[in-house]
C-alpha positions as CSV (number, residue, x, y, z in Angstrom):
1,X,-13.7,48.8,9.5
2,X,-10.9,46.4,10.4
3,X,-8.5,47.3,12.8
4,X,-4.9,47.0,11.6
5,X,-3.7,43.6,13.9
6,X,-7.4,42.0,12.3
7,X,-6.3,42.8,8.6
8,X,-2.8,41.5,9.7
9,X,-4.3,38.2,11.1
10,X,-6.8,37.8,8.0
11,X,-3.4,38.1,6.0
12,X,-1.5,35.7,7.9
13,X,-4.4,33.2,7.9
14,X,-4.8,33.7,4.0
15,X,-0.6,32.8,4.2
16,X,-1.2,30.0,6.4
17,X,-3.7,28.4,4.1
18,X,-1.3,29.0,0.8
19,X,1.5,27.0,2.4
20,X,-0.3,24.6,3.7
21,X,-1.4,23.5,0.6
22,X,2.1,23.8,-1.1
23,X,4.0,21.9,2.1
24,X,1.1,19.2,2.2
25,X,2.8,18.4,-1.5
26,X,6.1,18.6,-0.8
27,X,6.0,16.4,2.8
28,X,4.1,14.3,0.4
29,X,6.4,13.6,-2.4
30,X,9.3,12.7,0.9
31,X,6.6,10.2,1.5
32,X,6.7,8.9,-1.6
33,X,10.6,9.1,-2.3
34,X,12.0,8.0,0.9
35,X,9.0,6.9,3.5
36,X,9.2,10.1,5.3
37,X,6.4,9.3,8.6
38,X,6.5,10.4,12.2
39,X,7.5,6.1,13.2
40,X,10.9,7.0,11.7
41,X,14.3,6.1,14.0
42,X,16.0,9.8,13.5
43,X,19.4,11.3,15.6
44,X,18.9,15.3,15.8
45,X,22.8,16.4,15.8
46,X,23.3,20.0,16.0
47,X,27.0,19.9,16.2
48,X,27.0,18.4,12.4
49,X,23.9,20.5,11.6
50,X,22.2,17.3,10.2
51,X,19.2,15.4,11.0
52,X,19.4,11.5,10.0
53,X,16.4,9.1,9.4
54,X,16.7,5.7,10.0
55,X,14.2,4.0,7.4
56,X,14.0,0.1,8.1
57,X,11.5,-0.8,5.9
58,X,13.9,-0.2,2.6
59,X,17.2,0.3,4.2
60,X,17.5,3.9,3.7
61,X,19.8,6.2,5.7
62,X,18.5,9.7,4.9
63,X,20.8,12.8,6.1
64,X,19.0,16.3,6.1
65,X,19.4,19.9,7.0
66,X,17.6,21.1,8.8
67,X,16.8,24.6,10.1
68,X,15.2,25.5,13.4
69,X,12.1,27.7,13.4
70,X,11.5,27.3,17.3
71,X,10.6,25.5,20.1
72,X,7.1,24.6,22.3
73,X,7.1,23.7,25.8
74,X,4.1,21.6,26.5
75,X,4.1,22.4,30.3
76,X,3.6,26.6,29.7
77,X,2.6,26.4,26.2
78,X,5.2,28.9,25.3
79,X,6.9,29.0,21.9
80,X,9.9,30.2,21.7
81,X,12.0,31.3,18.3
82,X,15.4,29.6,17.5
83,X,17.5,32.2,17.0
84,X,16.3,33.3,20.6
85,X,17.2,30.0,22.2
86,X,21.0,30.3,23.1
87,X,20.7,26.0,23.6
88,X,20.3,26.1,19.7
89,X,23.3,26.7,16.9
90,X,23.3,29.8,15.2
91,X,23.8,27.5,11.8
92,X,20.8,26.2,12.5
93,X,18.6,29.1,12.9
94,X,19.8,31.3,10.7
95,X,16.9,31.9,8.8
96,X,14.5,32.7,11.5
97,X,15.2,36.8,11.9
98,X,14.0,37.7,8.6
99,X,10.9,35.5,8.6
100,X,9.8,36.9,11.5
101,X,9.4,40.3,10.5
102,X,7.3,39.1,7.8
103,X,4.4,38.6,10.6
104,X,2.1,40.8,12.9
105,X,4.0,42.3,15.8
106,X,2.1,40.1,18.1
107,X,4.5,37.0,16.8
108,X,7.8,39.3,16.7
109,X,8.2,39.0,20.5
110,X,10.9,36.5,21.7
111,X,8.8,34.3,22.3
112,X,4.5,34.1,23.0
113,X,1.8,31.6,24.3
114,X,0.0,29.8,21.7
115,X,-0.6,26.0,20.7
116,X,0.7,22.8,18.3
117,X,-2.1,23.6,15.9
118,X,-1.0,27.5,15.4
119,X,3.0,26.4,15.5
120,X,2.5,24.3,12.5
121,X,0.9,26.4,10.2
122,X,3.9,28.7,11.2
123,X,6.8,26.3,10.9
124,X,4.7,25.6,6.9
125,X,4.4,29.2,6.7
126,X,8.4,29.5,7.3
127,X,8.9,26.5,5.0
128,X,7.5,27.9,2.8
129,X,9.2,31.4,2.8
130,X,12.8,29.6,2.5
131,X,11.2,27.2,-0.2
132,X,12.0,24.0,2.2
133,X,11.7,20.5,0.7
134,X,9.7,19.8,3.9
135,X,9.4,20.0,7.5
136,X,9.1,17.7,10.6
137,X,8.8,18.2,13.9
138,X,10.5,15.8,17.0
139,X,9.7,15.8,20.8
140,X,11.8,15.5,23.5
141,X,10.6,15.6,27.3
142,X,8.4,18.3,27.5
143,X,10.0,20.3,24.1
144,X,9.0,19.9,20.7
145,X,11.3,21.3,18.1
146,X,9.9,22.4,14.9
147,X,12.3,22.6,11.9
148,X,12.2,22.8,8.1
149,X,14.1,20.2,5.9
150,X,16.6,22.0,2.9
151,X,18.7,19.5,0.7
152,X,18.4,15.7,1.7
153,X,20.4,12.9,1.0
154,X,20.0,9.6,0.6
155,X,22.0,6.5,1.4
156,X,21.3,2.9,1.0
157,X,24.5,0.3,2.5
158,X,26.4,3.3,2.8
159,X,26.2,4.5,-0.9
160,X,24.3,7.9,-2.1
161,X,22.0,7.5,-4.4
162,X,19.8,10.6,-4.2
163,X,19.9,14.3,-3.4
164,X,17.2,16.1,-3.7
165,X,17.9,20.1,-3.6
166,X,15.3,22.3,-1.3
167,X,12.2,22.9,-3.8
168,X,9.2,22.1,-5.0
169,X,9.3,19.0,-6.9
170,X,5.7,18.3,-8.1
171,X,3.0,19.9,-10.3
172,X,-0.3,20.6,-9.8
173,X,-2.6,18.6,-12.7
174,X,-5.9,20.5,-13.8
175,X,-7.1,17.5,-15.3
176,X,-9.3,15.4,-12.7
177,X,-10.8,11.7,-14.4
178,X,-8.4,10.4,-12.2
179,X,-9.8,11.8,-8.8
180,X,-13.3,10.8,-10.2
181,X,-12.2,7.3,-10.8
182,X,-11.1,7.4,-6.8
183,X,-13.8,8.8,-5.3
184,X,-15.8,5.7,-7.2
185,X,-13.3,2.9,-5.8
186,X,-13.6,4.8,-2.5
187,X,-17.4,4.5,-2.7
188,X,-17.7,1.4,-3.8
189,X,-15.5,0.8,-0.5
190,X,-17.5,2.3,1.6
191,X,-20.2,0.7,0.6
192,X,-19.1,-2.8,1.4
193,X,-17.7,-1.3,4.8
194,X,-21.1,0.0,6.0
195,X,-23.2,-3.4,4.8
196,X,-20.8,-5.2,7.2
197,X,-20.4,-2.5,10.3
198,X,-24.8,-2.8,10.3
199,X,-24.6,-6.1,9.7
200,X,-25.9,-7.1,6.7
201,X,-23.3,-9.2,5.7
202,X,-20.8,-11.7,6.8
203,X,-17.6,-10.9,6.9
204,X,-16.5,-13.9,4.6
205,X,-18.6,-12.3,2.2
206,X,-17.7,-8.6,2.9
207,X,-13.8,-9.7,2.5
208,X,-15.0,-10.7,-0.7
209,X,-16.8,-7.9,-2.2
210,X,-14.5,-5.5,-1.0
211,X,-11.2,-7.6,-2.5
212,X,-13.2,-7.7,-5.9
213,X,-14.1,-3.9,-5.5
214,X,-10.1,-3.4,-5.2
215,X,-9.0,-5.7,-8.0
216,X,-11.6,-3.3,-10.2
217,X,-9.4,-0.6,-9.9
218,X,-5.6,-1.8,-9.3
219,X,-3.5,-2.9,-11.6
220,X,-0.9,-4.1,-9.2
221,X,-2.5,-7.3,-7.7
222,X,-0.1,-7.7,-5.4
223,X,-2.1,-8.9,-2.1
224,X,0.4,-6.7,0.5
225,X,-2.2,-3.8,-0.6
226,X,-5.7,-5.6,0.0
227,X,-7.6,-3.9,1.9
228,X,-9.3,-4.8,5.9
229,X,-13.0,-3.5,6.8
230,X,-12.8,-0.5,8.8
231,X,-15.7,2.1,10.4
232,X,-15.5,4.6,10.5
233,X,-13.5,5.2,7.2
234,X,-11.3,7.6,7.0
235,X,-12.1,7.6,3.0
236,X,-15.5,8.2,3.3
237,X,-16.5,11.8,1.4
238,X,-17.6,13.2,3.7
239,X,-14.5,13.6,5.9
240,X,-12.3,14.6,2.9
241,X,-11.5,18.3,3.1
242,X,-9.5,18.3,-0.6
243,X,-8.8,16.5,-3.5
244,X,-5.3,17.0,-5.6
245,X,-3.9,15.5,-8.5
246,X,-0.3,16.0,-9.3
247,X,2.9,14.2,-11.1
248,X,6.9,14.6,-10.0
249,X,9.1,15.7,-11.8
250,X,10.3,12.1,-13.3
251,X,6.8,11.6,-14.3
252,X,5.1,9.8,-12.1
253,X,1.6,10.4,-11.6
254,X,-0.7,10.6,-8.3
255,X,-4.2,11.7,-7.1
256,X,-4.2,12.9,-2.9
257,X,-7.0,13.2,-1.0
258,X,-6.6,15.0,2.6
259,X,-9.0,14.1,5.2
260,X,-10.2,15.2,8.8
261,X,-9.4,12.3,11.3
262,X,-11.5,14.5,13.6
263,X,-8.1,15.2,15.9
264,X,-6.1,16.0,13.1
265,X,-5.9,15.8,9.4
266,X,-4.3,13.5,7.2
267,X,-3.2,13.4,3.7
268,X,-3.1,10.1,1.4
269,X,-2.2,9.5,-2.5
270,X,-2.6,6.8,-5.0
271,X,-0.2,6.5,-7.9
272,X,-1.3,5.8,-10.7
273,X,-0.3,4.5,-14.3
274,X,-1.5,7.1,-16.9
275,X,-1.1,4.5,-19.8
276,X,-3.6,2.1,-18.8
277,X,-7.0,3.2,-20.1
278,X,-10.5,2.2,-17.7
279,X,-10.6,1.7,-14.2
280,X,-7.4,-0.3,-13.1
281,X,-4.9,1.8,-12.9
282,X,-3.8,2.4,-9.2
283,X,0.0,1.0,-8.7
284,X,1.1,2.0,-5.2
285,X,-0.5,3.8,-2.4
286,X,1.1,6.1,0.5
């Protein structure tokens, strides 16, 4: 028989894995609206309770709020929950106290050794429970903070032109020809990747094969999105843990594939234009 803190931990990890799932989509669609990524200039204010994102690439000024599940200190290992860190605004961690109780007594404690690894599934796990649009993480010295992201807005030359409220915006697809169609272009990549990486092939000829291979299966031709020879891949099947197609709630359509780096794990989508019929149909790529 199980003891009680084993069927606790079974639970949590059965939690851990739900919310996981359900954050990978929604960090996912930030992705895709605004260029959420960890290379992101970002200003951490507490007095204003906001966290801003600086995203050069399209000129976006993104303003969220956040709140603070905790902190790790990389030199003792020690997490250590918000609303137990008097360095922290009680605006900001606000939520924590009743998420905590939610979780074996071994976590209730102010604060408990652990690792990055265990403190992210948590901070999706409390993400989760306040239905978050996302969450991030930011170090500083020897800290990292670990927050969830509720409503976000979006600037561009100092105009808003998107809010998006704290929810879940996508929808899981049961329908799968699209994945199938992927896992052939990513096959047919890999393919072309491993004649070159054993030498088989030149690599004026594998730049070749590999650009015809793309063109097969995107529509959008546009040669910022051709692709380089790589090896390892981090496409290749079998590193890819799960496979997910979903569209947003303006319709747009995507298939995302996560994948074990071997350090960490990684997710990636295609979108993709549901109105062309055959193979090229892949539009964008995040």
């Amino acid at each position: 028989m199980l003891s009680f803190f084993s069927k606790g931990q079974s639970n949590l990890e059965t939690r851990f894995s739900e919310a996981n799932s359900d954050l990978s989509l929604r960090n996912m669609y930030q992705r895709i609206v605004w260029n959420m990524q960890p290379t992101n200039e970002y200003l951490f204010d507490q007095t204003k309770g906001e966290v801003k994102y600086i995203i050069e690439e399209n000129g976006y000024e993104v303003i969220a709020i956040p709140k603070i599940l905790g902190t790790f200190n990389l030199d003792d290992k020690t997490f250590l929950w918000a609303d137990k860190n008097s360095s922290i605004n009680k605006n900001l961690n606000d939520k924590v106290d009743s998420f905590r109780e939610t979780l074996p007594k071994k976590y209730q404690k102010n604060k408990f050794k652990s690792d990055t690894d265990f403190i992210k599934d948590l901070l999706s796990l409390f993400s989760f429970h306040i239905d978050a649009n996302g969450f991030d993480n930011q170090r500083q010295d020897n800290t990292i903070i670990y927050y969830s992201l509720l409503e976000i807005s979006i600037f561009k030359n100092g105009k808003e032109i998107k809010v998006i409220k704290p929810k879940n915006h996508i929808q899981v697809l049961e329908n799968t020809n699209n994945i199938s169609r992927i896992r052939e272009f990513h096959k047919e990549k890999l393919a072309v990747n491993k004649l070159y990486n054993d030498g088989e092939i030149e690599s004026d000829e594998a730049f070749k094969r590999i650009k015809e291979v793309h063109l097969k299966y995107w529509l959008n031709e546009d040669t910022y999105f051709f692709p380089s020879l790589s090896w390892p891949c981090d496409f290749d099947e079998k590193s890819i843990l799960k496979w997910l197609e979903f569209k947003t709630n303006d319709n747009r359509y995507f298939v995302m594939y996560t994948t074990d780096l071997g350090w960490t794990t990684e997710s990636y989508a295609y979108e993709i234009d549901v109105n062309e019929k055959g193979d090229k149909t892949i539009i964008n790529e995040y």
